[in-house]
N, C-alpha and C positions, 0 to 999 in steps of 0.2 A: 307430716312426719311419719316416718315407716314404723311399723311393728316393731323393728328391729333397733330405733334409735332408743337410746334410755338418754332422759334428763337427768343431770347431776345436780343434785339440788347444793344449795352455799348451806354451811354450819349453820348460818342464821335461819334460814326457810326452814331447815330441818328443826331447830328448837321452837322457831315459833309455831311450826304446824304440831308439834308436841304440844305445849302450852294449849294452843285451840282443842286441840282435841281434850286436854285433862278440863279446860272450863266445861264444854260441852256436857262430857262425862259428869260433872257436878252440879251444873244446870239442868240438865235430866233427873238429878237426885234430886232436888229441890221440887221439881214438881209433884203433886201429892199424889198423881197417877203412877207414881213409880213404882216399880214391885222389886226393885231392888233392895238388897240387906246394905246396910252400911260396909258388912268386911265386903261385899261384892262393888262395890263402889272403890273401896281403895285397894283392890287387888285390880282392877281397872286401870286405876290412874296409875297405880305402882311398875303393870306392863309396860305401860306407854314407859315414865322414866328411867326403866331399866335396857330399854331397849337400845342394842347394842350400835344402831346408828345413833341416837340420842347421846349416849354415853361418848361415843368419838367426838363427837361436834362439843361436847360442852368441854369435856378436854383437851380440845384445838383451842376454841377461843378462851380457856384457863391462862394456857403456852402464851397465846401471844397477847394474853393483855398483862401477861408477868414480862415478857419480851420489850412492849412497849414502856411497862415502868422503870425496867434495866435501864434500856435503851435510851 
């Protein structure tokens, strides 16, 4: 694959690499080596769920499992 090709990830890979990432991020809080503050841990996680590819993809699959129940 070229420098130049970019992968389009599905709604799904995109939420669930969010989801990984926010465990991660709170699995590191858990460890007792952590020098993280609490607000720094959920201004973390709060990145990651605001993040505007995150926010598309949860609102595509909203559309169409309201679609699927119309339907």
């Amino acid at each position: 694959m070229s420098s130049q090709e970019i992968k389009m990830r599905t709604d799904a890979e995109v939420l669930v690499a969010a989801l990984e990432e926010a465990q991660r991020i709170l699995a590191a809080y858990e460890n007792p080596g952590c020098h993280r503050t609490r607000d720094d841990i959920i201004a973390m996680v709060e990145f990651i769920i605001c993040n505007p590819s995150v926010t598309r993809a949860m609102l595509r699959q909203k559309m169409r499992s309201r679609l699927k129940l119309v339907g």
